[in-house]
N, C-alpha and C positions, 0 to 999 in steps of 0.2 A: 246584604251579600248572602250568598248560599252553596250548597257543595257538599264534596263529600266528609267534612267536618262540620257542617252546619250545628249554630248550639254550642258545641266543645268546649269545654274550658281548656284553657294549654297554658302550661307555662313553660318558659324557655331560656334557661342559662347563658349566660355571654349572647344574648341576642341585639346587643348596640352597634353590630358592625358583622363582615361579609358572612359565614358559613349562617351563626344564629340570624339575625338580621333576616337573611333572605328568609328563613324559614318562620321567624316571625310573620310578612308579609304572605307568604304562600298559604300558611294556616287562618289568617283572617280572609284573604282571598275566596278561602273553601267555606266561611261561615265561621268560623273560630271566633271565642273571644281571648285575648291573649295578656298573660301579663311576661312584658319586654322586662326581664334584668338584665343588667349588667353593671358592674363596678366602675367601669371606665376606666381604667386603668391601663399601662402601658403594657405592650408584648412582655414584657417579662413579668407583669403583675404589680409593678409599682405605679404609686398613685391616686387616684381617684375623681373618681367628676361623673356627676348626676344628667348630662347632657344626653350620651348617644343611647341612651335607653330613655329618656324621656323624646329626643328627637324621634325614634322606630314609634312609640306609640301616640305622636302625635301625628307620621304619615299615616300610619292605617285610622287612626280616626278623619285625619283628612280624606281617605277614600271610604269614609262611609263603614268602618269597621267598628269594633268595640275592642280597647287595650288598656292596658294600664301602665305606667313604668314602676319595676320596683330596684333599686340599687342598694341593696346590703348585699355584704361579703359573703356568698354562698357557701365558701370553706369554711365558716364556721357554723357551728351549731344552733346559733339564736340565728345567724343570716338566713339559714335556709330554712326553718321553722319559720320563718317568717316569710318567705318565700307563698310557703302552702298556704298558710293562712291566708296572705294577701287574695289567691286567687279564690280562697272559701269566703271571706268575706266583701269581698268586692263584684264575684258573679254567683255565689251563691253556691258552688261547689267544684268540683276540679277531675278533669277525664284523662288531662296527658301531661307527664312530666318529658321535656327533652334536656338530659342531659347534656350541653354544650361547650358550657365555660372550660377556657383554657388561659396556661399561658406556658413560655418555652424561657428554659437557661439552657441553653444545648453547651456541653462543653465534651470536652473527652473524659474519658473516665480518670485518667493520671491527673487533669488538670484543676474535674468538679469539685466545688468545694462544698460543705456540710450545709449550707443555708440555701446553695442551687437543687440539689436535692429534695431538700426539704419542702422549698416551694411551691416545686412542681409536684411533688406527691401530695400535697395539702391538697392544690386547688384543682386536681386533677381525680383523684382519687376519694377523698375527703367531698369533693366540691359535688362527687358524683355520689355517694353513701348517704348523704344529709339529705338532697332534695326526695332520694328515694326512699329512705328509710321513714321521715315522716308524711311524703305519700300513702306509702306502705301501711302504714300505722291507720292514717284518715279511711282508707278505704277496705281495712281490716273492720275496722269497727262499724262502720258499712254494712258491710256481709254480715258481721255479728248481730245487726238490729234488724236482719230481715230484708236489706236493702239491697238489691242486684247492682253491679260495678260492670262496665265494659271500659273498661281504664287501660292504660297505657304509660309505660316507660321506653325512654327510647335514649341510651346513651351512645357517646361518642368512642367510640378506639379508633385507630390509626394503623396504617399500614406502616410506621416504624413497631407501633405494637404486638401486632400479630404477624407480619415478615421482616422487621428489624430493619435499623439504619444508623449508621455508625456516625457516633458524637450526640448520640441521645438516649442514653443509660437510663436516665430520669424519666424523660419523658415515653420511651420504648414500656418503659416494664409498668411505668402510671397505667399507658394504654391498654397493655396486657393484662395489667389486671382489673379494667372496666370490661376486656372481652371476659375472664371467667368469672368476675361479678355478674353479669349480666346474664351468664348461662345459668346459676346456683340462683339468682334472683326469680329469674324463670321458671324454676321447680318449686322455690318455697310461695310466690303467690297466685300461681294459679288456682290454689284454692277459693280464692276473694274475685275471682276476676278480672285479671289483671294479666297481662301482656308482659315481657319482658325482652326487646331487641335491644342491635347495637349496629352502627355504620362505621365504618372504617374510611373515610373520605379523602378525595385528591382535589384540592381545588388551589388553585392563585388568591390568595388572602395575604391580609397584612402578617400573619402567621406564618406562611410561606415564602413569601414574596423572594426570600436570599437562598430557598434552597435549589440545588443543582439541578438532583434528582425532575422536580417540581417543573421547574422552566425547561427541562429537554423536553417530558412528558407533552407541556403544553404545548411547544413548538412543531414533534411529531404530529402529534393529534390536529392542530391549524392546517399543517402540508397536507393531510389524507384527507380532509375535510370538504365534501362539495358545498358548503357553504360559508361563503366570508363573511356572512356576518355573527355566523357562532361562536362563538364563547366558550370552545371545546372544556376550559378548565374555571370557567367560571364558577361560582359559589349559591347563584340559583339552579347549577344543575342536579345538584346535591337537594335538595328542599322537597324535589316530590315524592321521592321515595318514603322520606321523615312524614312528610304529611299523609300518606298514604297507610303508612306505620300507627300512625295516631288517631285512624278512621276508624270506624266499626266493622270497614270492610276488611280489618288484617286479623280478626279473633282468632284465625286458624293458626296465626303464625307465633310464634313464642322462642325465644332459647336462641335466636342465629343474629350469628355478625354477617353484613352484606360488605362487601370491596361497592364502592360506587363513587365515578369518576366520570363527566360528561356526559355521555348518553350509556355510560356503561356500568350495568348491574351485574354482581356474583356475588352466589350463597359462600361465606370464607368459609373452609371446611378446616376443623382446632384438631388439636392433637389426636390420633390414631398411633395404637401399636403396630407396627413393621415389622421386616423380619428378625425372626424370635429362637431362641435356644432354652429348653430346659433341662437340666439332667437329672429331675427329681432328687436334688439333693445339693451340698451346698460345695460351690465352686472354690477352690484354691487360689490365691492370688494370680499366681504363676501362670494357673492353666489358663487364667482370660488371655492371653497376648496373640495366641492362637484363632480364640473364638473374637473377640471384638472386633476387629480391625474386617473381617470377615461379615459381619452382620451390617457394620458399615458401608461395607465394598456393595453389600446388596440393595441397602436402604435406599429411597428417593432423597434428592438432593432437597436442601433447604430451599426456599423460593427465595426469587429476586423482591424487589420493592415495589414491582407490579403485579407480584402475586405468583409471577410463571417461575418455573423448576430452573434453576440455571444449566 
């Protein structure tokens, strides 16, 4: 195989099923050699089974690629340390981490309880810090011995994370903060080499499959569609941007969340200050009632769950 990953080493979080999966497949596609994790484990993270990441890497060996399956638990420490090394010692060294792995307790916030929290910021947050931080580390010492890196990170956030979506607290602000992980990562290793993005994705997945939002989108998108046989919200249309991401042709690009959803790409643009009040000096409780409500009256609205301004 060949492309524009040709060579690559990759490895890829939760890649035994739709969003990773595809993206497994797309980076061997291009020439990648790929090591398939995933826990197997159920939508909410309970479980386990060594099947659908050993299945992902026996199709792309079936079509002529090079993979591996690796299934430890990425939220922890020795999983993901272990993670890196499988792709250092199995191809001999490692160009792109894509941060994937997920899973969802969606509850409202009255109702979450202490351990739904919890596990969604583990393997969400946590799941995303471990593969990157001993990347990180691998290709720190890299640079250190003289060694040029055109490496790459490429994590997950959500369009519940960076425009919200109510009854996922957990999972909202896990995403949110893989978007400003991902921008603070961006600045500290560009010294080595090293890339740092993040996608914000729409796709129909076992991950999705119950939310509302998700099935209007894909139904819109099917009607304005001149062709019936796309897959406007399918989870391969997510994968070329990631692989794209993961090329040597993305160097230029560092520090950005992309919204990408079908055939549709946008740079997400984070927090910016708005309109602003100073009085060079410090404000009375009292006096804010005047001024706040006012700075708000001017400010842009928060965005919907497609991104647009409501």
């Amino acid at each position: 195989m060949s492309g524009i990953c040709e060579g690559r080493i990759v490895v890829i979080t939760g890649a035994g099923g739709g969003i990773g999966r595809q993206h497994a497949l797309a980076f061997a596609a291009e020439g990648a050699k790929v090591v398939v994790n995933d826990l197997g484990g159920s939508r909410d993270g309970t479980g386990a089974s060594a099947g659908p990441a050993q299945a992902v890497a026996e199709e792309i060996k079936a079509a002529g690629g090079e993979a591996v399956a690796h299934t430890e638990d990425i939220s922890t420490w020795d999983g993901s340390l272990s993670l890196i090394q499988t792709a250092v010692d199995t191809f001999g060294g490692l160009d792109v981490v894509v941060n994937n792995a997920g899973i969802l307790r969606d509850r409202m916030l009255t109702n979450m309880t202490e351990a739904e929290w919890d596990a969604v910021i583990k393997v969400h947050l946590k799941g995303t810090f471990g593969p990157a931080h001993h990347a990180a580390a691998y290709w720190r010492d890299r640079s250190k011995a003289g060694e040029a890196n055109d490496a790459r990170i490429i994590n997950t956030s959500s369009p519940s994370g960076i425009f919200g979506n109510v009854g996922q607290t957990n999972y909202g602000a896990a995403k949110a903060g893989i978007a400003a992980f991902t921008v603070i990562a961006a600045m500290e290793l560009s010294r080595y080499g090293v890339t740092v993005n993040a996608i914000a994705p729409t796709a129909l997945t076992r991950m999705t499959e119950d939310l509302g939002f998700v099935k209007k989108q894909d139904e819109d998108a099917r009607e304005a569609s001149q062709d019936e046989a796309w897959n406007p919200l399918g989870p391969e249309n997510i994968s070329p941007l990631v692989v794209w991401l993961g090329s040597p042709q993305s160097s230029a690009v560092t520090g950005r969340v992309f919204s990408v959803a079908g055939g549709f790409i946008s740079v997400a643009e984070g927090w910016v200050n708005g309109p602003s009040v100073d009085r060079q000096g410090k404000w009375e409780p009292g006096e804010l009632g005047e001024v706040i409500p006012d700075l708000v009256a001017k400010a842009a609205t928060n965005a919907d769950m497609q991104g647009n301004r409501r």
